[in-house]
N, C-alpha and C positions, 0 to 999 in steps of 0.2 A: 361454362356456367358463370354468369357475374350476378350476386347476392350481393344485398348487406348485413350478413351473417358474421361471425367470427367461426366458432367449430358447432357443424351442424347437428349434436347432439346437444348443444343450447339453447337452440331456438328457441322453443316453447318458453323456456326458464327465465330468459335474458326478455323475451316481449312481454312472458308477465309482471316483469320487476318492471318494464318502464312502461306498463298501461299502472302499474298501482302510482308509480310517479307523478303521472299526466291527470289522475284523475281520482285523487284518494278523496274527494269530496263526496264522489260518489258511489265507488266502491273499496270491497276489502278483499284482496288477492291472500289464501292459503297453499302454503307449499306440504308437500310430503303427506297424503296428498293435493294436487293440484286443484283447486278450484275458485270461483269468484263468487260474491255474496254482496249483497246491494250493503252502504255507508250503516244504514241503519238494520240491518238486519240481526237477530227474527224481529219481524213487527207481528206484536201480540195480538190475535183474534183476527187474522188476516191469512185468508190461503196464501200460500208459498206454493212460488212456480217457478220450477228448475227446468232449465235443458241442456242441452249439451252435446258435443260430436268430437273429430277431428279438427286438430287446428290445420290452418291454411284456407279457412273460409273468412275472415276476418272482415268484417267488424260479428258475425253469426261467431257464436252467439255471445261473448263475456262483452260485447259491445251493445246489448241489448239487455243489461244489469243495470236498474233503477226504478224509480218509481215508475207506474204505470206502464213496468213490462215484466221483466224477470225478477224476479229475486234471487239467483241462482242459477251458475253454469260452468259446466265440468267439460275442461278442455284436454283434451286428447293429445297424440304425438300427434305430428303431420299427419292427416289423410288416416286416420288413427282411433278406432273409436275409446271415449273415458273405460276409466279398468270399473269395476265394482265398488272398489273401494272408495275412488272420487263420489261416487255417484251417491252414496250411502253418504260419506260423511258432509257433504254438501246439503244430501236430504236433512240433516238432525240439525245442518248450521242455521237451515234458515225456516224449518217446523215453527208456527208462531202460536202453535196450539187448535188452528182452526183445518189442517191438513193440509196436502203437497200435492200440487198435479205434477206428472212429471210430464213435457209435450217431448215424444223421441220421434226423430225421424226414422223411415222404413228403411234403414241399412243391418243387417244381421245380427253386428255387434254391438251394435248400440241398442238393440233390440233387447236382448239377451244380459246386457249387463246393466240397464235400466231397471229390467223383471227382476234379475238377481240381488241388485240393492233393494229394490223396494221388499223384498223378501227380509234381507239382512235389518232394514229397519223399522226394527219391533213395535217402537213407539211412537212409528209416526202413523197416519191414516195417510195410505197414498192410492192414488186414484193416475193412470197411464192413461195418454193419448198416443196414437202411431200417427204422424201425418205420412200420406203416401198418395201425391199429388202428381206425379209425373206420368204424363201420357205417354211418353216416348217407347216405355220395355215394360212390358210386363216383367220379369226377370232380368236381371246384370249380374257381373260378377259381385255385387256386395250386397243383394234385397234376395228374398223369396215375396214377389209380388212388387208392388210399383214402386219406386225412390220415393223420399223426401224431399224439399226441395223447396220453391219460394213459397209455399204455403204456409210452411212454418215460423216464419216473419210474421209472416199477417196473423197468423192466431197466438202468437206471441204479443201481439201488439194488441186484440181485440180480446183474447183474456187477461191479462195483465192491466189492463181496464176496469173488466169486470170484476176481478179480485181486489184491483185500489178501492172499487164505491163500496164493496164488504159482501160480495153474495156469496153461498156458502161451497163448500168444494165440491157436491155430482152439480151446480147449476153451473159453475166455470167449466170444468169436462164436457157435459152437458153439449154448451156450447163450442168448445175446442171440438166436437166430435161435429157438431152441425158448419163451423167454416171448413172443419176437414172434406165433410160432405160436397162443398159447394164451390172448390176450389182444385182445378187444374192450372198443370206449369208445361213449360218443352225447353227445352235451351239447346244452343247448338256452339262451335267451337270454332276459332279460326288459326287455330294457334294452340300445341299444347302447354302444359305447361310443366318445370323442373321440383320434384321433391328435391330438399336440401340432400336427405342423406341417398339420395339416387347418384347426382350430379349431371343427371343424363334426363331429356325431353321423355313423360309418361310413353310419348307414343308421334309418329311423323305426320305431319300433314303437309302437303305441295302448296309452293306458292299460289297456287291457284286449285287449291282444294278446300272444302268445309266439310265438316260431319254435323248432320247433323241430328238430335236427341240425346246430345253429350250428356252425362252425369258432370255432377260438380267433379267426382275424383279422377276426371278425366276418364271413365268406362265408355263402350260404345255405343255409338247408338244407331239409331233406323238405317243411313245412308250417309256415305262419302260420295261427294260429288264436287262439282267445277261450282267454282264461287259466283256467285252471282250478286244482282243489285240488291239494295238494302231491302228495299219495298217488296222485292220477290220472295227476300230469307223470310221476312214478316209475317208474309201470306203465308209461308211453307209451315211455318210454328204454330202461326193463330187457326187456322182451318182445323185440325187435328185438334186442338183443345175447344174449340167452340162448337165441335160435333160431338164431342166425349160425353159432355154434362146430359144432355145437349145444356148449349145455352141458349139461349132465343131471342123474337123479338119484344120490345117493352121490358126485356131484364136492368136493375142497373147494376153498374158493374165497378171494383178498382180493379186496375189495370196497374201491374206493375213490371216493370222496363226492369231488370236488371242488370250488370255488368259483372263479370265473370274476373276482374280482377287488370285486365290490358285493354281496355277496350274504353277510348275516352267517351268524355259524356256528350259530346258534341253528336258523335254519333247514334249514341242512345236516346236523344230526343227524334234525331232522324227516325229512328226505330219505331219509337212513341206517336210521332205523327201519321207513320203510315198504320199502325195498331189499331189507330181513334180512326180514321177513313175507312180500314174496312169492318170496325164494326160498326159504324153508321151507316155504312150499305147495307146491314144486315137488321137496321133496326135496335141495337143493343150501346145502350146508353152508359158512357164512362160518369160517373160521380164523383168517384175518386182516384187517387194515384199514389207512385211512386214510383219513383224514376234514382237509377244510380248505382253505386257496387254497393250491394248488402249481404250476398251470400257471394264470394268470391273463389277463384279455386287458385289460389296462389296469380303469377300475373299471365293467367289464360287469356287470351282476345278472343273473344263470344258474348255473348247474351242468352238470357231467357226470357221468355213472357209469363206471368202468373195471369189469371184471370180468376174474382171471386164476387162471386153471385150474391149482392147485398141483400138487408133488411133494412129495418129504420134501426133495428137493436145495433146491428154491427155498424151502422155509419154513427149512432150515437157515440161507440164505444170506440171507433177507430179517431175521431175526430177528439177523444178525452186528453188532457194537458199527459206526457210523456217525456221524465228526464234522464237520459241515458248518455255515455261518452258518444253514442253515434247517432241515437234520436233525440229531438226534443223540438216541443210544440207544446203553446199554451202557457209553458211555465216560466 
C-alpha cells in the first residue's frame, strides 16, 4: 500500500488541520468533537444545513461548507459514519435561529446518529432529509433500503440556494425531499480501493473485471463481469436509472459524470458524451451538468451517473452564485 499518510489513525486529524490551512477564509474546522462550519457561521435568521458521513469521500461533504451550500458537516473516520456527538454539536454551531435541515444519506449509521443528535438538540428546530438515490440494491451491507449517493450533492447544492435567498425550513426540506424524489444514481468500479487503517484492497477485482452498482464504500453490487467499452459501461448504468423514475421523453435533465477518486477526467467526459447520445435517442434533454470527482471513495477507478428531473425552481436554484473550497460559480 503507497499513501501519503504518516500513522493512519491521523488521517482525518492531519487533512482537517490542512483543509482549515488551505481555506480559513472560508471555513472554521472544530476538533474534539470533529466538525466543519462555514467562515461566518451561525448566520442569523438563515436555515442552517449540516451533512455529514465517512471520510474518504472527499471533497463530500467539508468541501461543500460555504455560502450557498452547507453551513455544516461532520466528518467521520474513514468509510465511518459521524458519532452523535459531532452531529449535535455541529447542529447548535451553526442554528442561526431560523432552524437546521439536516440532509443524511441512507447508510444505517448515519441514519441513526443524525435522529439521535437531532434528539440531543433541544434548542434547535430540526427538520431530516434521507437522500436514497441508488438504483443498484435495494439493501447492502450499510442501508436498510437504497444508498445515498450523488443525489446528495445536488440537493446540497439546490437547497443551500434556497436557504441563502431566506425561505423558511419545511419549504427547503420540502424541497430537499422533492429532488430526493426525482433523482437516481448507479456507479460501478474498476479498481478497489485501500482503507488506511486496512492496509489491504476492500475487495479483488481481475485486470479484466468491473462490478458493477458499487457502493461508494466499496459494498457490492448487481454483477461482476469482463470489462468492457466505455460507451457500453454507460448504457449498462444509464438504462436502469432512466427506467426507475421512469424518466421520459420532453424531461430536462442534469446529468452528473462523477469519479470515484482514480479515474481521470479525460475519461469521464468520454462517459459524459456517450450519457448525452443516449439520452437523446430517448428524447430527454441535459440542461445541466456536472462532471468530476465530487463524491469519491478513496482512489477507486469507477464512475457513477446521477440523473435529476429538473423544474424551472431547481435550474434557478442550481444556477445561484456558490462559494465552497470545491465549488464556486457566480461569486
Amino acid at each position: 500500500m503507497k499513501k501519503l499518510i504518516n500513522d493512519p489513525e491521523h488521517v482525518v486529524t492531519e487533512a482537517l488541520e490542512g483543509m482549515a490551512l488551505a481555506h480559513g477564509d472560508l471555513l472554521r474546522v472544530h476538533h474534539d468533537p470533529d466538525y466543519i462550519v462555514r467562515a461566518d457561521a451561525p448566520v442569523e435568521g438563515k436555515v442552517a444545513i449540516l451533512s455529514g458521513g465517512g471520510s474518504g469521500h472527499e471533497p463530500m461533504h467539508g468541501g461543500f461548507v460555504g455560502h450557498g451550500m452547507l453551513d455544516g458537516a461532520c466528518p467521520g473516520a474513514v468509510f465511518t459514519s459521524p458519532t452523535p456527538d459531532q452531529v449535535q454539536a455541529a447542529t447548535e454551531a451553526i442554528d442561526g435561529g431560523a432552524g437546521v435541515l439536516h440532509i443524511v444519506k441512507n447508510y444505517t449509521g448515519d441514519v441513526a446518529n443524525f435522529e439521535m443528535a437531532a434528539e440531543l438538540a433541544e434548542d434547535a428546530n430540526v427538520r431530516s432529509v434521507v437522500i436514497n438515490d441508488d438504483v443498484a440494491v435495494e439493501d447492502s451491507l450499510y442501508t436498510a433500503g437504497r444508498r445515498g449517493v450523488g443525489g446528495t450533492v445536488l440537493a446540497e447544492k439546490i437547497c443551500g440556494a434556497a436557504a441563502e435567498r431566506g425561505d423558511d425550513l419545511d419549504a427547503v426540506a420540502d424541497l430537499c425531499e422533492r429532488v430526493n424524489a426525482n433523482v437516481r444514481s448507479m456507479g460501478m468500479a474498476l479498481t478497489s480501493c485501500t482503507v488506511p487503517h486496512a492496509g489491504e484492497p476492500t475487495f479483488e477485482l481481475g485486470d479484466d473485471e468491473m462490478e458493477i452498482g458499487i457502493g461508494i464504500h466499496g459494498e457490492p453490487g448487481r454483477q461482476r463481469m469482463s470489462l468492457e467499452p466505455a460507451d457500453q459501461i454507460t448504457g449498462r448504468l444509464l438504462t436502469p436509472i432512466v427506467e426507475d423514475l421512469p424518466f421520459s421523453e420532453g424531461d430536462r435533465m442534469l446529468l452528473f459524470v462523477n469519479g470515484m477518486g482514480g479515474t481521470p477526467l479525460i475519461e469521464l467526459y468520454i462517459v459524459y458524451r456517450a450519457a448525452v447520445t443516449l439520452l437523446r435517442d430517448r428524447g430527454i434533454t441535459v440542461e445541466r451538468h456536472l462532471v468530476g470527482d465530487w463524491i469519491t471513495s478513496l482512489e477507486m477507478a469507477g464512475m457513477s451517473l446521477t440523473l435529476l428531473k429538473l423544474d424551472d425552481e431547481m435550474i434557478e436554484l442550481w444556477d445561484a452564485p456558490v462559494h465552497t473550497a470545491a465549488m464556486r460559480k457566480g461569486m
